[in-house]
VOGU-3710 file (C-alpha; in Angstrom, 3 decimals, decimal comma):
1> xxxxxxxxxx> 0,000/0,000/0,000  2,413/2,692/0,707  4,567/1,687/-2,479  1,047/2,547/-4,284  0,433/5,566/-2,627  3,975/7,040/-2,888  3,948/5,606/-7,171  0,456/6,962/-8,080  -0,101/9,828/-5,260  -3,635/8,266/-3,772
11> xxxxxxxxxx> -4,443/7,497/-0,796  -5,786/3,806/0,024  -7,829/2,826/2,774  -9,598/-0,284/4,261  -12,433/-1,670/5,803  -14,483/-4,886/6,253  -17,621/-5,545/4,676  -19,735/-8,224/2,899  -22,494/-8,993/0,509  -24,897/-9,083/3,021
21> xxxxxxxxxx> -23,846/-6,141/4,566  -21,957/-3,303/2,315  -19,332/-1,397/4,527  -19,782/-1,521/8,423  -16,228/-0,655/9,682  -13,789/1,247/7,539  -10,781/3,561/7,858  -10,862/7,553/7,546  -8,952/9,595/5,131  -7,372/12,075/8,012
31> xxxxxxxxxx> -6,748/8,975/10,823  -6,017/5,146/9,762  -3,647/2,556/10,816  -2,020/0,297/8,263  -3,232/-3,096/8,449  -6,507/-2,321/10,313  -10,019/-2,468/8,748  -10,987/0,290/10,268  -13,513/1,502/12,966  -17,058/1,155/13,066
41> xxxxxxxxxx> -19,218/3,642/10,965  -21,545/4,152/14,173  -24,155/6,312/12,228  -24,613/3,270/10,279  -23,958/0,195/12,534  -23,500/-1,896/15,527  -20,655/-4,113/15,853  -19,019/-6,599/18,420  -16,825/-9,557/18,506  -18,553/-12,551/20,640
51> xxxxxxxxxx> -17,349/-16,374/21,221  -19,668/-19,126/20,433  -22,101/-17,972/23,031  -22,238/-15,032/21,833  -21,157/-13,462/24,612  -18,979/-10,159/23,650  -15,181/-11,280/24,323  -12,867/-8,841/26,386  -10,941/-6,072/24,330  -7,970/-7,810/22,518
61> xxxxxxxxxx> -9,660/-10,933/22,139  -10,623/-12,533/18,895  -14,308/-12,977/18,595  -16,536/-13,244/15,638  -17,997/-10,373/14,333  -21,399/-9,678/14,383  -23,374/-6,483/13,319  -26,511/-4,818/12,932  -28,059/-2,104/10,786  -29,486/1,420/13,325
71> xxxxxxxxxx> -30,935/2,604/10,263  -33,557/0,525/8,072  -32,689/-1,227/4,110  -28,837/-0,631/4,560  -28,132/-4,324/4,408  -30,348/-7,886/3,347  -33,329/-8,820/4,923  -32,941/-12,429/4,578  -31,240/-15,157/2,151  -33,334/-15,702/-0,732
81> xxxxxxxxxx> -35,337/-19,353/-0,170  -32,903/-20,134/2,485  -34,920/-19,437/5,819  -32,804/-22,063/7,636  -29,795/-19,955/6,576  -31,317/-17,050/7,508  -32,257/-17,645/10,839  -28,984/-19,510/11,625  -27,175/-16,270/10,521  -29,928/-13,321/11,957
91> xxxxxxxxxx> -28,842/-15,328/15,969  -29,591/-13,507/19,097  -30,268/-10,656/17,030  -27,488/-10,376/15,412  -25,884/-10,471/11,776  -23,020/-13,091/12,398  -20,552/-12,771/9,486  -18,645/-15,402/10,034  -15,208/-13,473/10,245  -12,884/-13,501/13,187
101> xxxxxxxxxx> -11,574/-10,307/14,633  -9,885/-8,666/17,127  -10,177/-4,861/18,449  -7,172/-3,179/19,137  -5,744/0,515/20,190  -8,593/3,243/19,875  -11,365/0,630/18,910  -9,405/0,139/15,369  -10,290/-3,484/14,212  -7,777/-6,065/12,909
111> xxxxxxxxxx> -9,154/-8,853/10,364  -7,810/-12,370/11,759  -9,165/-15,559/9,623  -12,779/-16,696/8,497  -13,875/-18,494/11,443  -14,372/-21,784/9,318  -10,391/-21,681/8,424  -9,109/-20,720/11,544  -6,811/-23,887/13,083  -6,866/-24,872/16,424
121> xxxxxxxxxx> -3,404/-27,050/17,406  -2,454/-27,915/20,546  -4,515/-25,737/22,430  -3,281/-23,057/20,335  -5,694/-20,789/17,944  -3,741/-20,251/14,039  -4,630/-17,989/11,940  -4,545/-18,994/8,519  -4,577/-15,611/7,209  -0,938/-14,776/9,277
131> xxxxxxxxxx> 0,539/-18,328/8,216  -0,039/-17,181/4,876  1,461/-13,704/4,879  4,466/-15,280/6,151  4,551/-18,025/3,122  4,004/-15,278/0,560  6,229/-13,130/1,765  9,214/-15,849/0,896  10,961/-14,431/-2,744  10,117/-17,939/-4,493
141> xxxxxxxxxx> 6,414/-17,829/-3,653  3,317/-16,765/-5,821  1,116/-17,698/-3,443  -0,080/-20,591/-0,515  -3,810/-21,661/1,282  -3,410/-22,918/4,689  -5,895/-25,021/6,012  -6,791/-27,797/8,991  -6,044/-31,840/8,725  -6,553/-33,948/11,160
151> xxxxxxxxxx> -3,899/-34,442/14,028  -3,397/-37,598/15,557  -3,535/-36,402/18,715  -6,726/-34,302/18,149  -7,642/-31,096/16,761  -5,550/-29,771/13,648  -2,417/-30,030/12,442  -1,029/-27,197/9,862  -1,055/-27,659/6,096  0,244/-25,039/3,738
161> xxxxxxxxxx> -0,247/-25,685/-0,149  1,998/-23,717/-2,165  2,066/-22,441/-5,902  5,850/-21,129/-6,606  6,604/-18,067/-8,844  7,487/-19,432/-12,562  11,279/-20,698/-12,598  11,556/-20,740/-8,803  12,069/-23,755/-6,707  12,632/-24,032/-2,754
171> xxxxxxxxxx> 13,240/-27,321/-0,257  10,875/-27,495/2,015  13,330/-27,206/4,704  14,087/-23,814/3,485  10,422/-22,792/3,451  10,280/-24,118/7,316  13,180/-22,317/8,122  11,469/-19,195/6,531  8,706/-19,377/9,110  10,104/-20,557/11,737
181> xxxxxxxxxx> 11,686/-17,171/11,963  8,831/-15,473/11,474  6,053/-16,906/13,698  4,879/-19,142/17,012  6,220/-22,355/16,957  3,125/-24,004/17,291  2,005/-22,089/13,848  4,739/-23,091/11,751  3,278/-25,928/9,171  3,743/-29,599/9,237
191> xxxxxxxxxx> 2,898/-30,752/6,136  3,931/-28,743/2,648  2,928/-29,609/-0,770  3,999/-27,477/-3,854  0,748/-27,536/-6,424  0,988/-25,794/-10,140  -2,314/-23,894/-9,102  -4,921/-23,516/-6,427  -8,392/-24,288/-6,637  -10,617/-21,016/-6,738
201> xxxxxxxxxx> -14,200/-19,385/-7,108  -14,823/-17,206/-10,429  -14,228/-14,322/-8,139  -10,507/-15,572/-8,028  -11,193/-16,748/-3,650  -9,545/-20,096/-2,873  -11,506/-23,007/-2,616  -10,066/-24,195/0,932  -12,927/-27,060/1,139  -11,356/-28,858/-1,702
211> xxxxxxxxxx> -7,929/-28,776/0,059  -9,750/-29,857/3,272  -11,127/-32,517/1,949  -8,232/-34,215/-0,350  -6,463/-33,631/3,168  -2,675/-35,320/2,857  -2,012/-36,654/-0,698  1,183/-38,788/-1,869  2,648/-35,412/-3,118  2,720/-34,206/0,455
221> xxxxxxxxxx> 6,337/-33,463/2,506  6,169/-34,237/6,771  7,811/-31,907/8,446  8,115/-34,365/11,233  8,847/-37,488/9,392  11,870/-35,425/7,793  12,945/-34,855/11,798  12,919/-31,337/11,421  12,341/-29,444/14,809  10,879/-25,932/15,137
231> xx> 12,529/-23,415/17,729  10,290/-22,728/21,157
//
């Protein structure tokens, strides 16, 4: 963003929002913070982050976010011929977008994973969405899709598929290295496999239920099997 800004002399600002729900938090020209979403547009909306209760988590923590409109038609009444969806969605009163979150410094809101792709390992909460900023940020990477298979010892274990730039190669022991420098322990992946492409919507989002569900293939490397140990 600020190699944009300083090339083409605008000014670029985020936010979160959805289908559903347009805009509901979003940065300001004359106060943002790089790598936030934002802060709620109060005129407009309500917004909190809650656990699976529901219940609104303490400031820092990641919750869910949920929202809803003060002011009438600024978002969907309800999912066409899906009432089931609707209702499961509308909970408690509340729009639940399915997005994790955490609120940080002056109420500014940091995106953390979709709540279906967040890991759990160990006792540990992974966000998929940091794992993967840390893979792409390696010089031989295009891009990578980290998702959940099943540990032997319960929960998740870490999976990153990876699509290389053209004419690039990289051990996997060099990719783990990579990480290891750059995030928790407990986050660093177990199990790499280099693909040509990744699977994806028409709207060019990654299809992370087709990697979930071909799980560990024959083309897949084991960090563990290979006796390669992570620093604590």
């Amino acid at each position: 963003m600020e190699h944009l800004e300083k090339r083409f002399g605008f000014i670029c600002l985020e936010g979160f929002g959805m289908t559903e729900i347009g805009l509901a938090i979003h940065d300001a020209i004359e106060y943002r913070k790089t790598g936030s979403c934002g802060r709620v547009l109060h005129d407009d909306w309500e917004v909190k982050l809650v656990d699976d209760d529901d219940l609104e988590v303490p400031h820092g923590e990641i919750g869910e976010i949920v929202v809803r409109p003060k002011k009438p038609y600024i978002m969907m009444t309800e999912y066409y011929n899906m009432p089931d969806k609707t209702l499961e969605t509308y909970r408690n009163l509340w729009f639940h977008t399915g997005d994790f979150a955490r609120k940080g410094e002056e109420d500014f809101f940091y995106f953390v994973d979709r709540k279906k792709d967040a890991l759990r390992r160990r006792g540990e909460n992974i966000s998929s969405f940091e794992v993967e900023k840390v893979i792409n940020a390696h010089p031989s990477v295009l891009e990578s899709a980290v998702f959940a298979v099943p540990s032997e010892l319960g929960e998740d274990e870490v999976k990153a598929n990876i699509v290389l730039k053209p004419g690039q190669t990289v051990a996997p022991e060099e990719l783990i290295e990579f990480c290891d420098k750059r995030m928790a322990y407990f986050a660093v992946p177990r199990f790499l496999e280099f693909v040509p492409e990744l699977p994806k919507t028409p709207t060019n989002r990654i299809e992370k239920y087709r990697l979930r569900e071909a799980g560990i293939t024959e083309n897949t490397w084991d960090r563990e099997k290979a006796g390669i140990k992570v620093s604590r």
